[in-house]
PQR file with spaces between the fields and no chain letter, atoms N, CA, C, O and H, PARSE charges and radii, in Angstrom:
ATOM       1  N    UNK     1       0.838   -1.200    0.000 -0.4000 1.5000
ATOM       2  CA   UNK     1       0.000    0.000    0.000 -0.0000 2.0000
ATOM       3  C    UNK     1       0.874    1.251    0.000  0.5500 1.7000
ATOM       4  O    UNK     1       0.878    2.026   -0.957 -0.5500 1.4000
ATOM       5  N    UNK     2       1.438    1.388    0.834 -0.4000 1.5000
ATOM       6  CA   UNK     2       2.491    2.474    0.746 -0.0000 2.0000
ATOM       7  C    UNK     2       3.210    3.056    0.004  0.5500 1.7000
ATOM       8  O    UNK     2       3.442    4.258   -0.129 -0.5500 1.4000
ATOM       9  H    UNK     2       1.434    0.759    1.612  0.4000 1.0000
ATOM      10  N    UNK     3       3.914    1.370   -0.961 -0.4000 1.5000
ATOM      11  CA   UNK     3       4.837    2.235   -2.131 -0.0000 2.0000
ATOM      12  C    UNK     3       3.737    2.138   -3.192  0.5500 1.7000
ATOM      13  O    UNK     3       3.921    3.044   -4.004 -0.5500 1.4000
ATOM      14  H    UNK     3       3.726    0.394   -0.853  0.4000 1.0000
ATOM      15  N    UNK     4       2.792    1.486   -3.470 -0.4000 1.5000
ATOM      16  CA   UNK     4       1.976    2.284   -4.546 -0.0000 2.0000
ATOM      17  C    UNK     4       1.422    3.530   -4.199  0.5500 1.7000
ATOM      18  O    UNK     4       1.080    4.131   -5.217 -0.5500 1.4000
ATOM      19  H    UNK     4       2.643    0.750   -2.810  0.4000 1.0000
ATOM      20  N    UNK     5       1.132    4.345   -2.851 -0.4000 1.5000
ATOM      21  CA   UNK     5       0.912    5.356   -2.424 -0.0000 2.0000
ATOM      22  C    UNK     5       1.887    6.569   -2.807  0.5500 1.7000
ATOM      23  O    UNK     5       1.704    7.693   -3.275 -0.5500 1.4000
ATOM      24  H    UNK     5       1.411    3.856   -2.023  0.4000 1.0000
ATOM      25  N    UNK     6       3.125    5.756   -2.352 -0.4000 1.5000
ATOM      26  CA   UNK     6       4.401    6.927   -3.242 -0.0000 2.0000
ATOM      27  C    UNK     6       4.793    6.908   -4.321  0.5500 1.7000
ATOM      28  O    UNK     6       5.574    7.816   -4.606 -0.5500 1.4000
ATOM      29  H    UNK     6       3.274    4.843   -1.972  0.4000 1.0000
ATOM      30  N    UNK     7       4.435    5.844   -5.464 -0.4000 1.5000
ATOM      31  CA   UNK     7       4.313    6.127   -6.813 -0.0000 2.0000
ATOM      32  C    UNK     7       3.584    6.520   -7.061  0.5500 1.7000
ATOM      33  O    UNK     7       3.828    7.176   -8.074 -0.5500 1.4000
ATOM      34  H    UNK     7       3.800    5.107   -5.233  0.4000 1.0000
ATOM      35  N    UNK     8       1.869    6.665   -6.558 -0.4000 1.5000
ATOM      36  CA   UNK     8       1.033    7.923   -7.186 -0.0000 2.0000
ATOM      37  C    UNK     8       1.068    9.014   -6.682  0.5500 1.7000
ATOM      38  O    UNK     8       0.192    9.807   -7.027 -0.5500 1.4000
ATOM      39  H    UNK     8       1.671    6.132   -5.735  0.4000 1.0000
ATOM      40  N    UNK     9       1.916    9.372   -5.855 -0.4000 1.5000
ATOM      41  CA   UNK     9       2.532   10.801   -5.359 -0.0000 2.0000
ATOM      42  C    UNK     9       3.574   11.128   -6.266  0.5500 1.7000
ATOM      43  O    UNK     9       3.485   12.313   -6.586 -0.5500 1.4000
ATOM      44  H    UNK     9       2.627    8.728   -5.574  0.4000 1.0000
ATOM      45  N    UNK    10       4.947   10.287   -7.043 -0.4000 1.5000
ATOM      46  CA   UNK    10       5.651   10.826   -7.348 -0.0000 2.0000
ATOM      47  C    UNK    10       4.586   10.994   -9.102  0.5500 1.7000
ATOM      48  O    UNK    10       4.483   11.927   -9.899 -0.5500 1.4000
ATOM      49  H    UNK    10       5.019    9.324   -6.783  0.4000 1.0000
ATOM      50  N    UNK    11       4.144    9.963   -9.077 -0.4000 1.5000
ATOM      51  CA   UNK    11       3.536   10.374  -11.114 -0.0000 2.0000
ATOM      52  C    UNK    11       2.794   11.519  -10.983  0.5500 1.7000
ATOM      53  O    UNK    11       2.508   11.890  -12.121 -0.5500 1.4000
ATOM      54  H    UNK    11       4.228    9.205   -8.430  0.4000 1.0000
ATOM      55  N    UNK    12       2.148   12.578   -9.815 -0.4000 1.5000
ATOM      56  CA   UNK    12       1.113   13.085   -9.484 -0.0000 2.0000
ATOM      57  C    UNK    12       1.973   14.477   -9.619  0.5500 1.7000
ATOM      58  O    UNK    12       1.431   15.443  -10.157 -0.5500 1.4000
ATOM      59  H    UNK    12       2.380   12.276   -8.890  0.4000 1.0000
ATOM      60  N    UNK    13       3.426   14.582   -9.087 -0.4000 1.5000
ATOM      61  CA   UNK    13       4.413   15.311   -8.774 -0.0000 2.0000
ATOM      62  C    UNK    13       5.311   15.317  -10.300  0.5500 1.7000
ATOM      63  O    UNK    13       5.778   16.392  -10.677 -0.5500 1.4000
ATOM      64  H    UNK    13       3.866   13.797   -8.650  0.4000 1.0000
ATOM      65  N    UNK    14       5.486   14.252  -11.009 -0.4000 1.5000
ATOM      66  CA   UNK    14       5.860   14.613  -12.379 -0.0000 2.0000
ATOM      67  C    UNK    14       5.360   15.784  -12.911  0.5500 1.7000
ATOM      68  O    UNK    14       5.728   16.946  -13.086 -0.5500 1.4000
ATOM      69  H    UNK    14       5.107   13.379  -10.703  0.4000 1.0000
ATOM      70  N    UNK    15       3.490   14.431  -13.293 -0.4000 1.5000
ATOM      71  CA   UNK    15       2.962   15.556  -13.890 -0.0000 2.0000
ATOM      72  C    UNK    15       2.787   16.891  -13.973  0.5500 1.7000
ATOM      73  O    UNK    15       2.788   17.586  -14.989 -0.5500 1.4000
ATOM      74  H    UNK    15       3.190   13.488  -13.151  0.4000 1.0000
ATOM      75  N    UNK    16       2.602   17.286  -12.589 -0.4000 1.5000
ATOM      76  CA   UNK    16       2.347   18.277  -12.115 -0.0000 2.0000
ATOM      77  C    UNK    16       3.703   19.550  -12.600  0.5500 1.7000
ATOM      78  O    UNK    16       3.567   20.667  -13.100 -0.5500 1.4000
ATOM      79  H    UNK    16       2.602   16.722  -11.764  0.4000 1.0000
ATOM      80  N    UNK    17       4.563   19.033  -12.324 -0.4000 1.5000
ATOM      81  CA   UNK    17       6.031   19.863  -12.344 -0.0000 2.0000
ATOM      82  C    UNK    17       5.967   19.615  -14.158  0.5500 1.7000
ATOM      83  O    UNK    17       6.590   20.588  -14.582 -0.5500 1.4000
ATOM      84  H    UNK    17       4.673   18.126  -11.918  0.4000 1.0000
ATOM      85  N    UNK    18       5.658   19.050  -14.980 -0.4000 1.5000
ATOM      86  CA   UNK    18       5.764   19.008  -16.594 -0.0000 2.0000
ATOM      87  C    UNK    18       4.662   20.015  -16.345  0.5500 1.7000
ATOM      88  O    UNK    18       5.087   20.965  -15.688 -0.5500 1.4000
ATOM      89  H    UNK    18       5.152   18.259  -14.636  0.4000 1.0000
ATOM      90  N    UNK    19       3.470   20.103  -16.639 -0.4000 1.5000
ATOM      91  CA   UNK    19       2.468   20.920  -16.292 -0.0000 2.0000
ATOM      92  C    UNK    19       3.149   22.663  -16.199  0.5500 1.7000
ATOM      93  O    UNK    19       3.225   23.429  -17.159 -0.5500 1.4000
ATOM      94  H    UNK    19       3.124   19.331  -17.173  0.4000 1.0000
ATOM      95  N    UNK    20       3.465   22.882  -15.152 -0.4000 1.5000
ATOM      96  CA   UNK    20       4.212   23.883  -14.267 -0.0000 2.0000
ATOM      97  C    UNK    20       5.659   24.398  -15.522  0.5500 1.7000
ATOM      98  O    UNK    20       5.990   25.564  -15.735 -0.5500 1.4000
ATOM      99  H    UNK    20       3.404   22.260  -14.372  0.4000 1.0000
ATOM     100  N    UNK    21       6.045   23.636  -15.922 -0.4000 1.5000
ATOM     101  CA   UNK    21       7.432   24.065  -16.998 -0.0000 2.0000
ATOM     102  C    UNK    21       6.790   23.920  -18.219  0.5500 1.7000
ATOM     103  O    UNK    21       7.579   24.121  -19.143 -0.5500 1.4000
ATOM     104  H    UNK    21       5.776   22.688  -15.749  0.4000 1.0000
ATOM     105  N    UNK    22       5.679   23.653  -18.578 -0.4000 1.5000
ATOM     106  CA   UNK    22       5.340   24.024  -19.627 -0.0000 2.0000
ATOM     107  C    UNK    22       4.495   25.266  -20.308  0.5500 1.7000
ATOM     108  O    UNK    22       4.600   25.609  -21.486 -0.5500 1.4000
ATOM     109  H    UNK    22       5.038   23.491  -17.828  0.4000 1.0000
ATOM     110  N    UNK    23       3.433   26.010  -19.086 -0.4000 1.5000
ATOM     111  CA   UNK    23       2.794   26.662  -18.643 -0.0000 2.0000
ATOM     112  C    UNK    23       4.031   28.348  -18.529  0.5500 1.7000
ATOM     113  O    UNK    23       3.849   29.530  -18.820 -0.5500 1.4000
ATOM     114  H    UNK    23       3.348   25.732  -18.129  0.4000 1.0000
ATOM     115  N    UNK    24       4.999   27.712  -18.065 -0.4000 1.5000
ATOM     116  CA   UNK    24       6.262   28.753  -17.916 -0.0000 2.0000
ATOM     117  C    UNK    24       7.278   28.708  -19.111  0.5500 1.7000
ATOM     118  O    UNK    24       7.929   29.683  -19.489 -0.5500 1.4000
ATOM     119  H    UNK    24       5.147   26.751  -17.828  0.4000 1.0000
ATOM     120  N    UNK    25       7.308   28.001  -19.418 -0.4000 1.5000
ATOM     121  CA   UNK    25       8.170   28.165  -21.010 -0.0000 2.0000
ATOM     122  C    UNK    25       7.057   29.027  -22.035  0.5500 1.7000
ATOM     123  O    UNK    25       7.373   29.889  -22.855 -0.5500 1.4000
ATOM     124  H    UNK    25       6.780   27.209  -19.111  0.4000 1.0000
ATOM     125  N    UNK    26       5.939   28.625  -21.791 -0.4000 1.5000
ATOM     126  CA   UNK    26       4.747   29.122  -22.909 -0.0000 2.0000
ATOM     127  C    UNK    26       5.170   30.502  -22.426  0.5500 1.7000
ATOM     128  O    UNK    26       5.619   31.233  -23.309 -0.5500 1.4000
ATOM     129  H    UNK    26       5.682   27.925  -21.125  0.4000 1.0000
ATOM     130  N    UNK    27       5.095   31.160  -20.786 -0.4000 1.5000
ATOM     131  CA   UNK    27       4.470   32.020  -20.670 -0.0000 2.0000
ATOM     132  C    UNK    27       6.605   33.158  -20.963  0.5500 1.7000
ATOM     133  O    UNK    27       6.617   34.326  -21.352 -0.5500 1.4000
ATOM     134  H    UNK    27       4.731   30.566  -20.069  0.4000 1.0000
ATOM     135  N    UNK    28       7.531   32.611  -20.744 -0.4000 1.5000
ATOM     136  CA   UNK    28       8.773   33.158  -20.972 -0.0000 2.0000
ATOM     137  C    UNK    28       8.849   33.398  -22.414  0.5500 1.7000
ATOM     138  O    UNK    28       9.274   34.486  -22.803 -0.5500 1.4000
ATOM     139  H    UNK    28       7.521   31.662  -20.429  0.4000 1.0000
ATOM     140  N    UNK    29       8.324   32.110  -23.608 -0.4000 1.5000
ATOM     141  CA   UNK    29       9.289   32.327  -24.897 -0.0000 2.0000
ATOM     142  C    UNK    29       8.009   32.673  -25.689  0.5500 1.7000
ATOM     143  O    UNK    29       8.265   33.026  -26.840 -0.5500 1.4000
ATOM     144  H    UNK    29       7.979   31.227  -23.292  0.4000 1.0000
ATOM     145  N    UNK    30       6.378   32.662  -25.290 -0.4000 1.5000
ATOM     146  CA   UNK    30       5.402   32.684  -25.976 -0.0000 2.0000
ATOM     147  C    UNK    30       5.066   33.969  -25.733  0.5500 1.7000
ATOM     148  O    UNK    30       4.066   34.456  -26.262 -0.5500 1.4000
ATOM     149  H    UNK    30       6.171   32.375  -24.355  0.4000 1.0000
């Protein structure tokens, strides 16, 4: 339970941070 708990924290924390640098590249070079 746990480490599937912290693999859907870290895929949750990917996404999130791709999300976040993409949103900021748009908003720096766009």
């Amino acid at each position: 339970m746990k480490k599937s708990n912290i693999a859907r924290i870290i895929m949750n924390g990917v996404i999130v941070a791709s999300v976040v640098v993409a949103l900021t590249s748009g908003f720096a070079f766009g």
